[in-house]
C-alpha positions in Angstrom: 30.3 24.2 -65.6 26.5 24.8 -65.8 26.6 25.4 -69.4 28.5 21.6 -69.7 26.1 20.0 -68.2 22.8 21.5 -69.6 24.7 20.1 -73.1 24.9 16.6 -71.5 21.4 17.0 -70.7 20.2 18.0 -74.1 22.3 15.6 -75.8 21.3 12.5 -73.9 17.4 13.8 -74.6 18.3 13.9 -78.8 19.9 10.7 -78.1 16.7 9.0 -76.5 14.5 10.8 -79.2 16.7 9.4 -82.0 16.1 5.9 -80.4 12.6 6.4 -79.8 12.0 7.9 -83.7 14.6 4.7 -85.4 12.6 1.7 -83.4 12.7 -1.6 -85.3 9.9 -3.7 -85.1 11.6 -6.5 -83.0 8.1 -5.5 -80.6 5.4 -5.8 -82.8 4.2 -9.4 -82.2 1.1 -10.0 -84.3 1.3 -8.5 -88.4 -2.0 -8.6 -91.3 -0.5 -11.7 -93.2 -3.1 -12.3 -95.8 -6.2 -10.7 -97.3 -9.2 -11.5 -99.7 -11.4 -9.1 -100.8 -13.3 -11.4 -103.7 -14.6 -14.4 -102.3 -16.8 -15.9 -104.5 -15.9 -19.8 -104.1 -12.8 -19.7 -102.1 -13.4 -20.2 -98.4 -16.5 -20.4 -96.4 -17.2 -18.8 -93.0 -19.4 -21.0 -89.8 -22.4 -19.6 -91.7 -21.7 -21.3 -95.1 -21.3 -18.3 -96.9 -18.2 -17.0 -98.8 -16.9 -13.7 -97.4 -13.8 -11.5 -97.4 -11.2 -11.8 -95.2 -8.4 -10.9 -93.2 -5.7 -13.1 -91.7 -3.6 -12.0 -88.5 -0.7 -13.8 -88.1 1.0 -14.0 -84.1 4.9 -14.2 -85.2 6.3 -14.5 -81.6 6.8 -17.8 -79.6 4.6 -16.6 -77.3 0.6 -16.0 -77.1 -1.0 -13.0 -77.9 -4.5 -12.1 -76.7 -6.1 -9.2 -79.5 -8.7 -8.6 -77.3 -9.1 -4.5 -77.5 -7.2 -4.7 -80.6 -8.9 -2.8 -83.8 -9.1 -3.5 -87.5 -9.6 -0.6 -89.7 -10.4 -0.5 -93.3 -11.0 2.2 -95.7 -11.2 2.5 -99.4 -11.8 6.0 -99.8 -9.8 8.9 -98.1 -11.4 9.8 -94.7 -13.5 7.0 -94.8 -12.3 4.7 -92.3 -14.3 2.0 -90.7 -13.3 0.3 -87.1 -14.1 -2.8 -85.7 -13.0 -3.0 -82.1 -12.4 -6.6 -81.4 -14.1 -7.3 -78.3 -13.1 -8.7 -74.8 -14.3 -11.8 -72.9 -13.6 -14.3 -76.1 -11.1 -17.0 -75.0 -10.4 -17.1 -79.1 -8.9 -14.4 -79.1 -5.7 -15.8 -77.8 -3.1 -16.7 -80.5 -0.9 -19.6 -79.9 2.7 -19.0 -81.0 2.6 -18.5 -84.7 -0.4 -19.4 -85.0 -3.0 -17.4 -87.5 -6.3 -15.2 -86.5 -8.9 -15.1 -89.2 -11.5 -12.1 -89.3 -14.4 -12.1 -91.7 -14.9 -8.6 -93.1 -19.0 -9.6 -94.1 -19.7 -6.6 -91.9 -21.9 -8.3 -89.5 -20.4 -8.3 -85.9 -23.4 -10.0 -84.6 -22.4 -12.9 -85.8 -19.4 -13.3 -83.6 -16.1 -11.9 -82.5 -14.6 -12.7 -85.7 -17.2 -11.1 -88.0 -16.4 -7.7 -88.3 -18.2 -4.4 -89.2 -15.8 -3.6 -92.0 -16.2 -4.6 -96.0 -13.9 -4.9 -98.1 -14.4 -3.1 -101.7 -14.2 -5.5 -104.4 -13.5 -2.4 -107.4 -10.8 -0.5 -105.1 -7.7 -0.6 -103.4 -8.2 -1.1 -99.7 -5.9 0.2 -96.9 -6.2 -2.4 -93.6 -4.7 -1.2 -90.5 -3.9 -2.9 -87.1 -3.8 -1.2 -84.2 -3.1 -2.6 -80.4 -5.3 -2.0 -77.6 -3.4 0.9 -77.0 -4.7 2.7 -80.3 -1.0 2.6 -82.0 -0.7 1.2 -85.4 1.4 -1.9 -85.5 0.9 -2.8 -89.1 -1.0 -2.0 -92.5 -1.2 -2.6 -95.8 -2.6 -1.7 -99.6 -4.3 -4.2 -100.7 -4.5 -3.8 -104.9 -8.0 -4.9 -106.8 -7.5 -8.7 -107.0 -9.6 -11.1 -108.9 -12.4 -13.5 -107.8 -11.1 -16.2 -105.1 -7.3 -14.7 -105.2 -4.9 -13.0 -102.3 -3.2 -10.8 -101.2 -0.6 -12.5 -98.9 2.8 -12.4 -97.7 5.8 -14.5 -99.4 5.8 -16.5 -96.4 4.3 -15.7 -92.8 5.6 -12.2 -91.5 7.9 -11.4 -94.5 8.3 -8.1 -96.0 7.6 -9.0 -99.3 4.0 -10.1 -100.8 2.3 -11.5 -103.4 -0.9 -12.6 -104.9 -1.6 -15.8 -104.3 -4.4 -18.2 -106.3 -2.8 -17.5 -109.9 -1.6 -21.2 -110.0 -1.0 -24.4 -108.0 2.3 -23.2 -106.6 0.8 -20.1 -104.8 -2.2 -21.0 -103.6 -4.6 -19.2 -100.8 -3.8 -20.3 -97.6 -6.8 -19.2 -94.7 -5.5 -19.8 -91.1 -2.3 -21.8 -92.4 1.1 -21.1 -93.2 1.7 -18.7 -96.6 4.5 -21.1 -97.5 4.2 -24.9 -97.0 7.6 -26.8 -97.6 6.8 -30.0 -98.8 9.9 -31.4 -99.7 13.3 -30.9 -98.3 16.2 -30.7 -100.4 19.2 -31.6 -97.6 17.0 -34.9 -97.1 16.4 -35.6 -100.7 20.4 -35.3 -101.4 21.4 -37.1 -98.8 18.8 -40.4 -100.1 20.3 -40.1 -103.5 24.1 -40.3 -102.0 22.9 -42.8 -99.5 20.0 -45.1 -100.9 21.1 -48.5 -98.4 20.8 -46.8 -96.0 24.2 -48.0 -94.1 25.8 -44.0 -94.0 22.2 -43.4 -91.8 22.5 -46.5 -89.7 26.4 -45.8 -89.0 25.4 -42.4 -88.2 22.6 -42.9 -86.4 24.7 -45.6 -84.0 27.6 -43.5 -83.7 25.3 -40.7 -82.5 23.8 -42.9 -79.7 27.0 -44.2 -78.7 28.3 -40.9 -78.3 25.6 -40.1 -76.0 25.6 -43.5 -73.7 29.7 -42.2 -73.5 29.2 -38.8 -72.8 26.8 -39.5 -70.1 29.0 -42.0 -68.7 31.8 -39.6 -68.2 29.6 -37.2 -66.9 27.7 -39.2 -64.2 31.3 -40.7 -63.6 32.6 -37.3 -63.1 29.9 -36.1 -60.9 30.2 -39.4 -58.7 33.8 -38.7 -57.7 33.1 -35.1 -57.2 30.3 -36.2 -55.0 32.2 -39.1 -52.7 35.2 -36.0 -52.8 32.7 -33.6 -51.0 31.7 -36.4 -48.5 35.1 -37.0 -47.7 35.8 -33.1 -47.1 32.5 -33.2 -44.9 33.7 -36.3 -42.3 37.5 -34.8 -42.6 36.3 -31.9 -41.3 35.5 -32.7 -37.4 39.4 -34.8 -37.1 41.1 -32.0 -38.3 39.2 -29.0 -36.3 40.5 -32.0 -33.3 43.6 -32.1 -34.5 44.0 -28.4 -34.1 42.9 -28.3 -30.8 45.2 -30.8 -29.6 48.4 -28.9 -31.5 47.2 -25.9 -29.7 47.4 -27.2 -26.5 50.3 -29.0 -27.0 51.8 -25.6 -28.1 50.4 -23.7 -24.9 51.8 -26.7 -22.6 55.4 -26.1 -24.3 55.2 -22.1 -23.8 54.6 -22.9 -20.1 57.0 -25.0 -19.5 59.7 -22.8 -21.1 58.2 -20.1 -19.1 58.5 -17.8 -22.1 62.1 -18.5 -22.9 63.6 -19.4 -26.5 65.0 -23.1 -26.3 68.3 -21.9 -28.0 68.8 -19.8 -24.9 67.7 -22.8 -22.6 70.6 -24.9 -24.0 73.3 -22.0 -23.4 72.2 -21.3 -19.7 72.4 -24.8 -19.1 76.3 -25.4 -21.2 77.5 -22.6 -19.2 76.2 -24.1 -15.7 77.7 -27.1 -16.5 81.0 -25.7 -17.7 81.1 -24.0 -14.3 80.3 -27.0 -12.3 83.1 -28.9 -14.0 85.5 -26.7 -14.3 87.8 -24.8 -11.4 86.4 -22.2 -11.2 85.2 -21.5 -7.4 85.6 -18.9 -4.9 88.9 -18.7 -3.1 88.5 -19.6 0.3 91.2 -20.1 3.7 92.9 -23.7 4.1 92.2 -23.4 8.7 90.6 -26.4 10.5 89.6 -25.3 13.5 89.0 -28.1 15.8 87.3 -27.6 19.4 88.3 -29.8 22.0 85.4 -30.9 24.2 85.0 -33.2 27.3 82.8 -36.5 25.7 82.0 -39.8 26.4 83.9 -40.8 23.4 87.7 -40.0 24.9 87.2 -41.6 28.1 89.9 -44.1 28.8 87.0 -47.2 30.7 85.8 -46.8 26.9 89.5 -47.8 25.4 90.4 -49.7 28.1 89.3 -53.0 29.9 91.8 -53.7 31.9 93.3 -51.2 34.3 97.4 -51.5 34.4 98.5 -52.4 37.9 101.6 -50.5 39.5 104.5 -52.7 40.7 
């Protein structure tokens, strides 16, 4: 039994360590969405002068402050530089995908978003992300680009990148989306198959009226449910009366019966009256006894008025 469950404890601690090791990155909020390294006429920082640098993009629907967050950069092997992104800055909070943009001139005096790293011009830079709780959340190589072109993402927080600046349909893109939609191709069918407009309008009314309907039933719906419950409520207090006087009524009857069931009620009474009406009575002597006594009521002056005279 004891060597059972030390298996069921050593496979439940492979099982969290297989979880722990295959995490997704469904956590990581905030991802290095664009970078340039040769910025000769591209973009220019609150200084007026054209520097590289390095977009953070916040891909959840919710803000993220990168306060105590670092940005490392190196070029060469074990030489790393780290710019720890300081507290206090109320721009440091990034609205829901929103972007971050972090000048790599190497002059943190500046401001929060000047940072102490460069970016080599003539190398391959790594750029790493790491929270406030020194874990890396994201990198990338960045490859030697050309003057005033990027390294980006195909759109913001994909997997895939690209360089952007070669030509007009990818362009840089500082502090704004990687991939602006400027047309959209459901819209644009449905103007060609509908250019009177009438499908829109009949669309657009039978939508509405749909609605008013809906929200007619449902208020409708609620109001009966609501005058139901009212009813229930002032029903209440009659029938709690109501059951008080049946149970009275009922106590009264089992009093009056004294107990007794009423089919039993009805045969005591059928046999008394079967007895009463019947002949069936004790047998008893046919004697009168009469008692002669001396009254008032046999004297003759009471029967008589006139006395008979003798001749």
């Amino acid at each position: 039994m004891n060597k059972f469950n030390i298996r069921i404890f050593l496979s439940f601690i492979a099982l969290l360590f297989v979880c722990s090791c295959t995490q997704t990155d469904s956590n990581i909020k905030t991802v290095i969405n664009e970078v340039l390294t040769n910025n000769s006429s591209n973009f220019q920082d609150d200084y007026g002068t054209h520097n590289a640098w390095i977009e953070i993009f916040n891909k959840s629907y919710g803000s993220v402050d990168l306060a105590g967050y670092q940005l490392k950069v190196s070029s060469e092997p074990r030489d790393t530089i780290t710019y720890f992104i300081p507290k206090g800055d109320v721009q440091t909070l990034i609205k829901p995908r929103q972007h971050a943009l972090f000048w790599a001139d190497g002059k943190p005096s500046r401001g929060t978003f000047h940072t102490s790293c460069v970016l080599d011009t003539l190398k391959r830079n790594w750029v790493g992300l790491y929270d406030s709780g020194h874990k890396l959340i994201d990198e990338v190589i960045v490859p030697v680009l050309g003057k005033n072109l990027s390294y980006a993402r195909v759109w913001d927080a994909s997997k895939e990148w690209e360089v952007k600046g070669i030509d007009e349909k990818h362009y840089v893109t500082p502090s704004t989306n990687n991939l602006t939609i400027e047309r959209n191709e459901k819209v644009d069918k449905f103007q060609k198959q509908d250019e009177s407009g009438i499908g829109m309008s009949i669309t657009a009314m039978t939508v509405v009226f749909a609605g008013l309907l809906t929200l007619y039933v449902l208020f409708r719906g609620v109001g009966k449910i609501a005058v139901g419950l009212s009813q229930r409520a002032k029903d209440k207090p009659n029938q709690k009366f109501i059951e008080k006087l049946n149970m009275k009524k009922e106590e009264t009857e089992n009093k009056t019966t004294c107990g007794c069931n009423n089919d039993e009620m009805y045969a005591a009474i059928a046999m008394a009256l079967h007895e009463s009406l019947g002949s069936v009575h004790d047998v008893e002597k046919q004697v009168l006894t009469i008692r002669r006594t001396n009254s008032p009521w046999s004297a003759k002056w009471n029967a008589l008025r006139i006395i008979p005279q003798r001749k």
